[in-house]
Each structure stands twice: as C-alpha cells, then as structure tokens.
C-alpha positions as a printed Julia matrix, in Angstrom:
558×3 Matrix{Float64}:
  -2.28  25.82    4.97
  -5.49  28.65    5.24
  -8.6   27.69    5.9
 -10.97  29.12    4.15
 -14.51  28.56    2.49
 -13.63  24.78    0.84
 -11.97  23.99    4.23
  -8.17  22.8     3.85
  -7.0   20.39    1.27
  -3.44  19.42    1.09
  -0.99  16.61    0.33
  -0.27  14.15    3.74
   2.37  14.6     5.13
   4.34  16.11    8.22
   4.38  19.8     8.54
   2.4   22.71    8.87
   1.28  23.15    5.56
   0.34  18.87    5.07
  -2.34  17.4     6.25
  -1.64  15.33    9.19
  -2.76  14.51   12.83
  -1.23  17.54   14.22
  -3.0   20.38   11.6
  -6.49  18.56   12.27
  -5.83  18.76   15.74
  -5.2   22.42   15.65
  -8.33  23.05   12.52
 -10.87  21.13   14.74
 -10.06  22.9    18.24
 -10.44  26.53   16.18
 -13.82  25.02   14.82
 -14.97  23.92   18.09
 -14.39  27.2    19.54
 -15.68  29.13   16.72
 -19.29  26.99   17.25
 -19.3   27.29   20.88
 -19.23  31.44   20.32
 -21.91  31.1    17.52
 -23.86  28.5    19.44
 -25.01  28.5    22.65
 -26.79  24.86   22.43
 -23.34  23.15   20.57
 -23.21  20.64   23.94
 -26.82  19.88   23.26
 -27.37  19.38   19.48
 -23.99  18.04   18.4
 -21.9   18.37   14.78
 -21.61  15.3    12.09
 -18.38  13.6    10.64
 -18.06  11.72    7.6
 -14.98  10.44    6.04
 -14.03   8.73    2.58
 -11.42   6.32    2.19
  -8.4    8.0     1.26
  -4.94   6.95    3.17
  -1.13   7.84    2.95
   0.77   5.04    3.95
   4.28   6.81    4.61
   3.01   9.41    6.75
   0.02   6.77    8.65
  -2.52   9.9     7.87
  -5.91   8.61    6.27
  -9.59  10.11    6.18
 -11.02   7.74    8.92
  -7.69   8.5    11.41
  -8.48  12.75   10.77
 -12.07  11.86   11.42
 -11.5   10.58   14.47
  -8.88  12.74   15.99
 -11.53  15.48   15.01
 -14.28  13.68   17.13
 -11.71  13.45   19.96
 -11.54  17.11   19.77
 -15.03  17.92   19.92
 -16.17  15.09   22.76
 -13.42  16.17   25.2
 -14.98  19.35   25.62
 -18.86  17.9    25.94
 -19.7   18.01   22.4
 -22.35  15.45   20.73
 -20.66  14.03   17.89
 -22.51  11.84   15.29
 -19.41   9.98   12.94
 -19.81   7.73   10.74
 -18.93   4.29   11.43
 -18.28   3.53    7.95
 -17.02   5.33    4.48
 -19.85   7.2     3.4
 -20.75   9.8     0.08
 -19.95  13.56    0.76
 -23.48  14.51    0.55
 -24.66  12.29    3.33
 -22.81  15.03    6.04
 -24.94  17.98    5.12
 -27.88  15.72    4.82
 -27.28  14.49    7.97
 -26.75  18.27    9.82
 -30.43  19.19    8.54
 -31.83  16.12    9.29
 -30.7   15.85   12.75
 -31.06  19.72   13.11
 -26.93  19.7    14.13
 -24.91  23.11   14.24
 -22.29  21.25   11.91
 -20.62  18.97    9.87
 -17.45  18.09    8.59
 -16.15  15.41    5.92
 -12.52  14.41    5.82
 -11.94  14.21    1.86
 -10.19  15.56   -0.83
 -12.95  14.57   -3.64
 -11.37  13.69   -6.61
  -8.04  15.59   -5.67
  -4.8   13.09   -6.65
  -4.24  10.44   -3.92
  -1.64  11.98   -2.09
  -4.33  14.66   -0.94
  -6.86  15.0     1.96
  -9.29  17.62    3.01
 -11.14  19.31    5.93
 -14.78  20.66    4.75
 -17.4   21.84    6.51
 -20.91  22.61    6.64
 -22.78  24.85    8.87
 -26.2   24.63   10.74
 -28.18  25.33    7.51
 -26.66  22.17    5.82
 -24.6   24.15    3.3
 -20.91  24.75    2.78
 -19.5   27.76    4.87
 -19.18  31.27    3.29
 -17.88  34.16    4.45
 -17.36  35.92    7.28
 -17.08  32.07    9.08
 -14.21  31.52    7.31
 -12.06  34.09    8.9
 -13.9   33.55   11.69
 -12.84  29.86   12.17
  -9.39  30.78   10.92
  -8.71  33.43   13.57
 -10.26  30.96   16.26
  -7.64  27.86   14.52
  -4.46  30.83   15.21
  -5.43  31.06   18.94
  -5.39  27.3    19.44
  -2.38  26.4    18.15
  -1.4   23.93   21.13
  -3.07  20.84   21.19
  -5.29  20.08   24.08
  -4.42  17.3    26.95
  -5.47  13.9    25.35
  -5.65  15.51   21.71
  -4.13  12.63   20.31
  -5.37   9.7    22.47
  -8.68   8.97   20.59
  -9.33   5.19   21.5
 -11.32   7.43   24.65
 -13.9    8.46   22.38
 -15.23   4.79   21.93
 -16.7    4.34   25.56
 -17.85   8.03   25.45
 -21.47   8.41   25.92
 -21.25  11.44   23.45
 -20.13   9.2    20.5
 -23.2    8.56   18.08
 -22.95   6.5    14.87
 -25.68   7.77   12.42
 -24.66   5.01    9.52
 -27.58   2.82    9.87
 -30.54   6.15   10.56
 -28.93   8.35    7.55
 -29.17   5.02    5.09
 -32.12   4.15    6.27
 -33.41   8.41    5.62
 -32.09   9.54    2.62
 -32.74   6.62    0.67
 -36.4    7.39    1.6
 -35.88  10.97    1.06
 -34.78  10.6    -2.62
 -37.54   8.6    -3.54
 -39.79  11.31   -3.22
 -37.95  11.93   -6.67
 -39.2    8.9    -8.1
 -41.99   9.47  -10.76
 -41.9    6.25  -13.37
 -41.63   3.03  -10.95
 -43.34   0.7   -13.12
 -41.4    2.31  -16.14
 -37.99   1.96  -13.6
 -39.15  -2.3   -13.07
 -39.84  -2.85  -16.59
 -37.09  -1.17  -18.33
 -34.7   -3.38  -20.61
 -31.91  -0.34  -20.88
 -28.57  -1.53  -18.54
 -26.36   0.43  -17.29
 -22.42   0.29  -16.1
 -21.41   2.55  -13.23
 -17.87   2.78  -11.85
 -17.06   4.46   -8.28
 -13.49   5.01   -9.77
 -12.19   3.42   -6.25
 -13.77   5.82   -4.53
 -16.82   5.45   -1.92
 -20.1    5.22   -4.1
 -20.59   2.03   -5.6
 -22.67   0.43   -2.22
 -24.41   4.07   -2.16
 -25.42   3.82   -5.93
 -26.64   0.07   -5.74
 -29.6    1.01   -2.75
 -30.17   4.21   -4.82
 -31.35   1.84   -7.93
 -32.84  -0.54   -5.4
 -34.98   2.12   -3.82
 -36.13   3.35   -7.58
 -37.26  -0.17   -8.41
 -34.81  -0.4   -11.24
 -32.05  -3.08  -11.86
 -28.83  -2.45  -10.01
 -25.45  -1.47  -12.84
 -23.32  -3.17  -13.66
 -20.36  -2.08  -11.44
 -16.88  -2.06  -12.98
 -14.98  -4.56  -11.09
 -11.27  -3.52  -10.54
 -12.87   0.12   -9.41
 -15.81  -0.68   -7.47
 -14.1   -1.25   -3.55
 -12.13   1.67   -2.24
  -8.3    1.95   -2.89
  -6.58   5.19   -1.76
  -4.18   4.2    -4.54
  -6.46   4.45   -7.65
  -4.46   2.28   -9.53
  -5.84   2.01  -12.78
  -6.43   5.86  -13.68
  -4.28   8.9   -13.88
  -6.48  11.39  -11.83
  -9.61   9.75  -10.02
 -11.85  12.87  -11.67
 -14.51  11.92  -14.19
 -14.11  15.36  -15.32
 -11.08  14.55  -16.78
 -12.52  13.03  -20.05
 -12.39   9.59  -21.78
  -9.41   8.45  -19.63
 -11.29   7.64  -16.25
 -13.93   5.91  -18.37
 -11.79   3.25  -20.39
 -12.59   0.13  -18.02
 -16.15   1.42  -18.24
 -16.53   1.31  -21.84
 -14.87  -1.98  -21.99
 -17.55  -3.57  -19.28
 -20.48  -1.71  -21.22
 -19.22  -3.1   -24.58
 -19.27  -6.5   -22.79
 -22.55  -6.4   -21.53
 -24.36  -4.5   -23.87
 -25.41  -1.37  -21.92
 -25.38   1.62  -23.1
 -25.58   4.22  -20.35
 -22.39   5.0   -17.96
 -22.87   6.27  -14.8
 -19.23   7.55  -13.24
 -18.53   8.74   -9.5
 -15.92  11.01   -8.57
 -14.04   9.22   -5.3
 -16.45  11.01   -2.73
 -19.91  10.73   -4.98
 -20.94  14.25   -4.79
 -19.83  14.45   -8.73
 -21.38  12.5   -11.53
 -20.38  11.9   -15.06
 -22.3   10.35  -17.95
 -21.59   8.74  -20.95
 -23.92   7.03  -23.85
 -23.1    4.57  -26.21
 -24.15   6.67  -29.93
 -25.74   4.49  -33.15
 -22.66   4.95  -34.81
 -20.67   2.69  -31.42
 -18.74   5.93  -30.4
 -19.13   7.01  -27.12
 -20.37  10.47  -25.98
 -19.64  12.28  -22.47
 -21.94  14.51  -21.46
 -20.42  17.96  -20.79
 -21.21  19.1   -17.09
 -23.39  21.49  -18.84
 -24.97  19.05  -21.17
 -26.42  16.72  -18.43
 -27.43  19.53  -16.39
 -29.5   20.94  -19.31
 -30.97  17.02  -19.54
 -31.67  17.52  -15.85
 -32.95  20.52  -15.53
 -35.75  19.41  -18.47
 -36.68  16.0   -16.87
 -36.6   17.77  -13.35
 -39.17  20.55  -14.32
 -41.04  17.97  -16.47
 -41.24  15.85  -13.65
 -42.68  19.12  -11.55
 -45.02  20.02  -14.01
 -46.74  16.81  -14.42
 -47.46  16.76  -10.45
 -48.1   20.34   -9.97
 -51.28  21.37  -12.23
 -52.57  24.38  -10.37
 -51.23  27.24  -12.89
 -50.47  29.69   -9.82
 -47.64  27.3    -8.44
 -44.8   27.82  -11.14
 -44.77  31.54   -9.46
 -42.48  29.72   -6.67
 -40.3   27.44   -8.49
 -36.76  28.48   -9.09
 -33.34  26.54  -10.44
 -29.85  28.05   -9.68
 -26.67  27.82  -11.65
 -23.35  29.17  -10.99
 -22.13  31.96  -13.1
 -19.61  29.97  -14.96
 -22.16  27.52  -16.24
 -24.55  27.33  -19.22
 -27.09  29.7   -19.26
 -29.58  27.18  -20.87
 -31.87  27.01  -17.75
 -32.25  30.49  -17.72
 -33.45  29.93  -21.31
 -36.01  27.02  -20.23
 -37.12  29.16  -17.04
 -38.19  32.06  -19.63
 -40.02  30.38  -21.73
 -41.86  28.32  -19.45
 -42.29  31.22  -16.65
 -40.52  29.9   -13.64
 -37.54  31.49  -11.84
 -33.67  31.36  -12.8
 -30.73  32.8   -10.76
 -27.12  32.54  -11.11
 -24.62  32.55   -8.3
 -20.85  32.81   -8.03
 -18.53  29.5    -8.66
 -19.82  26.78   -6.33
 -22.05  25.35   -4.44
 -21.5   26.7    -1.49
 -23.27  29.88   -3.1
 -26.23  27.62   -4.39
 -26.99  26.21   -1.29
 -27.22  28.83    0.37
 -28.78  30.78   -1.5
 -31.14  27.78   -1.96
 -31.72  27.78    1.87
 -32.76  31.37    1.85
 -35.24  30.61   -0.81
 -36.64  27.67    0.68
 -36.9   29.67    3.76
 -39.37  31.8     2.11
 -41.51  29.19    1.0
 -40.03  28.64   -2.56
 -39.51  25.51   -4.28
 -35.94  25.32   -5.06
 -35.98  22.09   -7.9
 -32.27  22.03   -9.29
 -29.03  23.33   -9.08
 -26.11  22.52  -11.15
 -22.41  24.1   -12.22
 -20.82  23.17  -14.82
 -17.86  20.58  -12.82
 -20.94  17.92  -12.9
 -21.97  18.85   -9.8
 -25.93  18.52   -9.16
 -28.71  19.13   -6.53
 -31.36  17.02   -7.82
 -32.92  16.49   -4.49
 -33.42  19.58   -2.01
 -33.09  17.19    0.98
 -29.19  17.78    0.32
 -28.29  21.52   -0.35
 -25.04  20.51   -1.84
 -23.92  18.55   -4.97
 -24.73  15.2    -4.94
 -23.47  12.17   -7.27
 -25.84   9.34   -5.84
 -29.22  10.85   -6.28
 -28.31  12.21   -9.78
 -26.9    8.56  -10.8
 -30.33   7.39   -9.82
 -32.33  10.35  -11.47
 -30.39  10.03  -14.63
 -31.2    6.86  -14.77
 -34.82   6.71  -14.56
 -34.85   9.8   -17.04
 -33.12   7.18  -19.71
 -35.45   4.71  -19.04
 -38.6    6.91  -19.48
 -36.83   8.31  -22.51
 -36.22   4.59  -23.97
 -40.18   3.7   -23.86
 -40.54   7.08  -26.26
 -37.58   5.59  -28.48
 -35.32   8.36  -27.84
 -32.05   8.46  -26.23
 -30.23  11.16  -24.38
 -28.46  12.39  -26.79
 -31.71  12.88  -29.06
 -33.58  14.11  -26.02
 -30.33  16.63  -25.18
 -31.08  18.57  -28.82
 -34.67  18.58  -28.72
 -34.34  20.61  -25.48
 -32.05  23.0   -27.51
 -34.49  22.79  -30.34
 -37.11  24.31  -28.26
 -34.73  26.56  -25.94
 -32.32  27.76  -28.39
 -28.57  26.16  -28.86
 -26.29  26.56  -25.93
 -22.78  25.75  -26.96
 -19.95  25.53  -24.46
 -16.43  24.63  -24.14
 -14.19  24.73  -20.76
 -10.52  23.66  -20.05
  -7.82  25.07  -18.29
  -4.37  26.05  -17.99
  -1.98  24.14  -15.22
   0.18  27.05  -13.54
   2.12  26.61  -10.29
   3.19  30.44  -10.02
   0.94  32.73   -8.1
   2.98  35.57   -9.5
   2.54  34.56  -13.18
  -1.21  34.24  -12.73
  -1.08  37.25  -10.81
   0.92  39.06  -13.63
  -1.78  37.67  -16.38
  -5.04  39.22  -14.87
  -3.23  42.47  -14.03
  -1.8   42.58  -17.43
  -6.31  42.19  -18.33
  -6.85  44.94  -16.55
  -4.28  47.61  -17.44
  -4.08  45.76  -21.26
  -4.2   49.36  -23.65
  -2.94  51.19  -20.63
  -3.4   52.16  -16.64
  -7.28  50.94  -15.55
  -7.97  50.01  -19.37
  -9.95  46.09  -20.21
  -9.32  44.73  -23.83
 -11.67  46.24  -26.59
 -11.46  43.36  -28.59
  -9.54  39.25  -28.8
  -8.44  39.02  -32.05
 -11.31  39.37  -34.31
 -13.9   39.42  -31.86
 -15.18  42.53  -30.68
 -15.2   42.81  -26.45
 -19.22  44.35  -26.1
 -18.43  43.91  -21.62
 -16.72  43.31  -18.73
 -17.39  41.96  -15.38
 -14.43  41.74  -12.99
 -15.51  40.3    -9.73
 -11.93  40.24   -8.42
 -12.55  44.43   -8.2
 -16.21  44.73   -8.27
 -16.74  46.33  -11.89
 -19.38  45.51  -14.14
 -19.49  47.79  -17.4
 -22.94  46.87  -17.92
 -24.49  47.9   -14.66
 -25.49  52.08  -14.51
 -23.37  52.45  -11.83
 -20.45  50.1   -13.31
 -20.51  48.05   -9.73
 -21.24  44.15   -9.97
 -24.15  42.95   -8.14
 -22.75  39.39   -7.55
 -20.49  39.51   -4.67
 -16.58  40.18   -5.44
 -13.57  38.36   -3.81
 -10.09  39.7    -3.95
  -8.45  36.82   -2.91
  -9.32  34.86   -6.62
  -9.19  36.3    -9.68
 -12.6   36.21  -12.0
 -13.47  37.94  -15.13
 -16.0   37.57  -17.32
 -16.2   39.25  -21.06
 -19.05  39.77  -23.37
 -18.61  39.65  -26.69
 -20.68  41.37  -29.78
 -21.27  37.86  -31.38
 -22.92  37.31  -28.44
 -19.9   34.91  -26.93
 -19.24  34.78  -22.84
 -15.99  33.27  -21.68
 -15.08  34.02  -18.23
 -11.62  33.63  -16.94
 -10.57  32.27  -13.04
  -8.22  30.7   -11.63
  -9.55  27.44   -8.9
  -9.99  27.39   -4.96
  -8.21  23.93   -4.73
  -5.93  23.84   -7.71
  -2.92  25.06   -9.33
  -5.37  25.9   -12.96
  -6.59  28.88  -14.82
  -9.63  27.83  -15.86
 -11.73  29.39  -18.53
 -15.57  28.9   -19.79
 -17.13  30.04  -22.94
 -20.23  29.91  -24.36
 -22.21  30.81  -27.59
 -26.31  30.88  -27.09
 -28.42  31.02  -30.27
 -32.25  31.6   -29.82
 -34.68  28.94  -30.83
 -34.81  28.24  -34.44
 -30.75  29.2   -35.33
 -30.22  25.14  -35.77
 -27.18  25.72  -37.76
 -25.01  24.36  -34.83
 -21.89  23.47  -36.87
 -21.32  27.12  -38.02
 -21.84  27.93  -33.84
 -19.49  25.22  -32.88
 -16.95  26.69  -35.5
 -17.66  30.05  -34.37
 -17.23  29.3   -30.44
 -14.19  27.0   -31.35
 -12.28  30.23  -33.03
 -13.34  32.75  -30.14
 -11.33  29.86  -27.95
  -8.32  30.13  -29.84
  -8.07  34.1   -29.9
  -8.95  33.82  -25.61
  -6.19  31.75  -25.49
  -3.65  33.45  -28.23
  -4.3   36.92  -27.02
  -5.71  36.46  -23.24
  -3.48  33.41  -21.63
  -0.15  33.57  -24.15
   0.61  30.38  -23.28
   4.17  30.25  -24.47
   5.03  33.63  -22.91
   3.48  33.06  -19.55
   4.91  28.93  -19.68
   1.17  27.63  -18.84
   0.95  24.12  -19.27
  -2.22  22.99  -21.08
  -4.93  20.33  -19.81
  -3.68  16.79  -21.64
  -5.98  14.07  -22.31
C-alpha cells in the first residue's frame, strides 16, 4: 500500500499491502511523527478519530479495532486524542479538527468501497483533506517507522489514559446547531405534508439524518428497515454506493411506494455522499445525477443567500466551487447573477482547501459540489457532507411543494433561465495499470510522436488540456493553470459543438472514468436534439478514445 492524498484504502487482510493491525500501526507512527515536525503544540492541542462500522471477520480487522490501535499510537507518545466513542458520519472528523482547533484528524473508512475494504484518511489542521507535499511527507516519515513501538498493540491502556477524550456527545450536540444556521423555512419545514424515505444503505447515517430533520423542525423519513442499522456485510445490495444507479435504491422505492412519499434521500455507508430520487407524475422514478442535484443546490443555496443578504455590495464576496469534472452550470448561475465561480481539480480535498483560503480572506464560500454527489452545503465542514445535504434537500422540496412545483420542475426552470447543461458520466472497469497506461499514451502520440486527436469520429477536437503533463492548448503559453499530477492520468477535450468530456482514471479504484457535457445558452430549449447530440459524442469517445474490445475494458453494468 502508498499513502497518499485519500490516505490508504485496501481490502483486510494480512500483509503489507491489506489493511490490518500491523499497516495502521506502522501509517499512524509515520503520521505522528510527521505532526510532531510540523507542530510544535501536537502534545497540547491533540488530533480526532472517527470510525464507521465496517469489519472483516476472517482477518478480526474492523474500523473501530484500526481506530483504536491508531489512538494507542498517538497517546503513548503524549498526544491528546479525541475518538469517538461511537460510529459516527465522515464529516463529523474535519468538523470536529476546526471546531476544537486540533492539528488533525483521521477516519477509519472505506466510504462506499465493497465490504471487504477499509481506509486510513486524514485531515489536517485546516479541517480539509491533505494535499501535497504532506503526502510524501507522511509517507517518507511511515518508511522510517516501520517497527512497531513497545505496547503498539496493547490498546486496552488507552482507556485509563488521561489523554483519551470522547467528543461524541460535544460534536452532536455542535454541529447539529451549526447546520441550522442553514435553516431558512421552519414553519414551512413543521407544516409540510411531503414524506420522505431515506436509507443509510447499512452504513452509519440513519441516527445522524433523524436529529438533522429534528433540528430543521421537519418530520423524521421514513427509514428503510432492513438497511437502516450498520452491517459490514451489506447484504441486500451489490455495491453499498448510491452512485451506482437504481440498484441500491430498490428497497427504497418499495418503502416509498408503501407509504406514499415521494422524495428519497440515500447515504453512501459513511454519509459524506448523498443521492436523491423523486417519484415523477407518470409513477417512474427519477435519480438525480450528481450534477443535477448540485445544480438544485446551488439555486436554493444562493436563493437562500440572497433573500438574507440585501445590501447589493455583498454578492462581491460570495463564491461556489466545483471540481473540474463537474457541470459547469454554476458557473452559468454565478454569471448571470454576478457572484464568483471557480473550478478545482477532482475532489474535495482541492475544494476545501481552496475554500479555506477563501474564507481566510474574508469571502463567503456558500457551496461546493463534484459531480460523485458529494456536497458542502454548510461551510462549518470543508469537506463533502451527506447529512446536512439530506436535511437541506429536504427543506428545499418542501418550500418547493407550497409553490406546487417539484424538483424535477424546479431542476429545468433553473436551466430555463441558465441555459441547458447536459451531462453523462460512466466508466470503464480495468485492472491493468499497463493497459490504462498504454491508452492515454496512445492519446497523446495518436497521429504521431507528441500529436492529440484532431477529431472523435465526427466531432471536431477545438482543445486539449492534459493535466497528467501540464499542457493546455488554449492557454498563450500552452501550460495549464490548474495544477498537474503525473501519478494519474487526466485529459480533458474541447470540442467545436461545444462538447467537454474529460478522461481519468480514479484515486481508489480500478475505473477509467469519463465525463461529458453539452451546455446550451439560455433560450436553446430544444433539449432532446442536445441529449441526442451528447449521447452520439459518447459513443465516438468510447469507439475511437477507450476501444473497448481492443483494450478488454469491462463496462459499468447496472
């Protein structure tokens, strides 16, 4: 296993490259030593631990065991450490490093990885994911301390240790109070008649999501039974990941059918993720696309602002992020309504950080989203978070159902008025770095040495961005101004029909991923001829750009 900026994940299992007592041992004595160098008031201020409730029975590894050999490490060399007493959401660790102004945090999970998997991330002293250079950093300090220290296994010591903290009860108490401040329509939340289903997909969030409603005054969901309590087996779905489609949601649909609601709020296993569904007037169901609910959010969210905030002057300050790979339609909304946009790289690592440094200047940082349903509704957490955007979402459909409309109605008036933004993502399953390796060098030496494709099939190639090298043909210079990795492969092409689709493979997963999108301006309503036209610029990336059958890439399955 590498660390590196998403931490470890990894099946459990003995070994050096599972997950297991030994290799968080190791990862947590090279993080200790990493924050002593960087910090010279570590023994004073402390780090946070969190841990879902994933378990491997065969191997006797499990979140809240790697949580605790992790505080071991840190307490037997004088170091504060706040761990949760309980299972608790991903987002409550970096809530809990800025609100207790710690230098760290970690959360045992592997999100909605399958269930053989765990994970190490961490969060530094701004309450954001790690990015580079502490990466290396805390790798080259994990290389020189290979050997475990005396007692690094024995951690029944750390329950009579005055250093041990359990922050369960404050953090519950904090954030619940925190995300109110997001609360705009109370009486609107007590009155409303809408119901809604929500299903933690055996995960952590269902006790997290009923004080969210609670503490918005509206009606707590109805929680899909045979998923609601924690189960590191997720027995009744394929992959625990909401993202996945229809699949994940079946029990749902059955519950909502049952008892007439028509809203479906779905967790990923760690609640920093949140799908939604809505029951249509013909009885089909429709999932929001990552993109679609973040374009519903990022409305309501600067609605919300606006109606608070009448001084004219204020909007100057206001920004939303988005990662690069995502919609573009808040860029459209922050142009016509004069407040800031900026796009990051993949993650949101990137956008809280970068939502840090803004906030540090005295900005108003609203929302951040990417396109995996991942969303920062609430800049008390600088990371995506599944719990307040169940609760937001929520009290958006409730305001919406006292105007008559529902989400999907309110999802095309916003591209009424901002212009059509039409996306489709999926991916490729490939399990040889040398084929995937192969594919994006073949990209960049395609009509000879150093030479991008001029065209995919009938669609004209108008630019490229490669931020694997650095090059961006649309900059003077031809050098990209987002930051460039070599260690993943990204590039993005721009077509003449005004088409994006950017090609990557993932940080945590054997997939080649690829985004497209089509953007029409305001007025161009003729979204069947864009859906058709975005639908065949798919088929030629794929034909031409992936060759599937000659590079034997398995396709995403229902």
């Amino acid at each position: 296993m590498e660390f590196g900026t998403a931490g470890l994940r990894a099946a459990m299992g003995a070994g050096i490259s599972h997950m297991n007592d030994l290799t968080i041992i190791q990862t947590t004595q090279g993080f200790c030593r990493y924050l002593e160098k960087n910090f010279s008031d570590l023994k004073k201020r402390g780090v946070v631990i969190g841990f879902d409730a994933r378990a491997h029975l065969s191997s006797g590894g499990s979140s809240k065991r790697f949580a605790r050999l992790a505080a071991n490490t840190f307490i037997s060399q004088g170091v504060p450490v706040y761990l949760f007493s309980d299972i608790t959401p991903t987002p409550f660790v970096p809530y809990t490093v800025t609100h207790l102004k710690l230098c760290a945090g970690i959360m045992v999970t592997a999100s909605h990885n399958p269930k053989q998997d765990n994970g190490y991330k961490v969060y530094w002293e701004n309450g954001a994911q790690i990015i580079s250079p502490h990466d290396k950093g805390i790798s080259q300090a994990i290389e020189e301390n290979k050997e475990p220290w005396p007692q690094a296994w024995d951690d029944k010591q750390i329950d009579s240790s005055v250093l041990l903290h359990d922050p369960y009860a404050t953090i519950n108490k904090e954030y619940f109070k925190d995300i109110q401040k997001q609360c705009f329509h109370r009486k609107i939340n007590k009155e409303t008649n809408l119901k809604f289903v929500h299903t933690s997909v055996h995960g952590v969030g269902h006790k997290f999501v009923q004080l969210a409603f609670k503490a918005f005054d509206l009606r707590p969901p109805f929680a899909v039974p045979e998923q609601k309590d924690p189960d590191p087996e997720f027995p009744t779905v394929k992959y625990p990941n909401p993202e996945e489609g229809k699949g994940v949601l079946t029990l749902s649909f059955a519950l909502a059918e049952k008892d007439g609601a028509k809203i479906i709020l779905a967790n990923d296993p760690d609640a920093d993720r949140l799908a939604v569904a809505e029951k249509q007037e013909s009885g089909e169901w429709k999932v929001f696309s990552g993109n679609e609910l973040g374009a519903l959010l990022g409305w309501w969210i600067f609605t919300c602002w606006k109606n608070q905030n009448r001084d004219a002057c204020a909007i100057k300050d206001v920004y939303m992020l988005s990662s690069t790979v995502s919609s573009k339609i808040l860029r459209a909304i922050a142009l016509k309504e004069g407040f800031h946009f900026e796009e990051t790289l993949t993650g949101f690592k990137w956008m809280g950080n970068r939502a840090k440094q803004l906030m540090d200047q005295g900005k108003a940082v609203l929302f951040a989203f990417e396109e995996a349903i991942g969303y920062m509704c609430c800049p008390a957490v600088l990371d995506k978070d599944g719990v307040s955007a169940a609760v937001i979402t929520a009290e958006m459909a409730s305001f919406l159902a006292t105007r008559n409309l529902s989400l999907s109605q309110q999802l095309k008036a916003v591209y009424d008025e901002y212009g059509f933004h039409i996306t489709k993502a999926s991916y490729f399953i490939c399990h040889d770095p040398k084929v995937i390796q192969q594919l994006f060098d073949n990209l960049r030496n395609y009509d000879g040495k150093d030479t991008y494709p001029k065209s995919c099939g009938r669609f004209k190639v108008s630019g490229i961005r490669d931020l694997t090298t650095g090059y961006d043909s649309s900059q003077p210079d031809q050098k990209a101004i987002l930051p460039t990795s070599k260690s993943s492969q990204m590039i993005t092409f721009t077509f003449a029909n005004g088409g994006v689709a950017t090609m990557r493979t993932s940080g945590t997963e054997p997939k080649i991923k690829y985004y497209s999108e089509l953007c029409a301006p305001p007025g161009n309503s003729d979204i069947e001829q864009l859906k058709k036209e975005l639908d065949e610029l798919v088929n030629a990336l794929e034909k031409h750009f992936f060759q599937p059958e000659k590079n034997n890439l398995q396709r995403k399955t229902e």
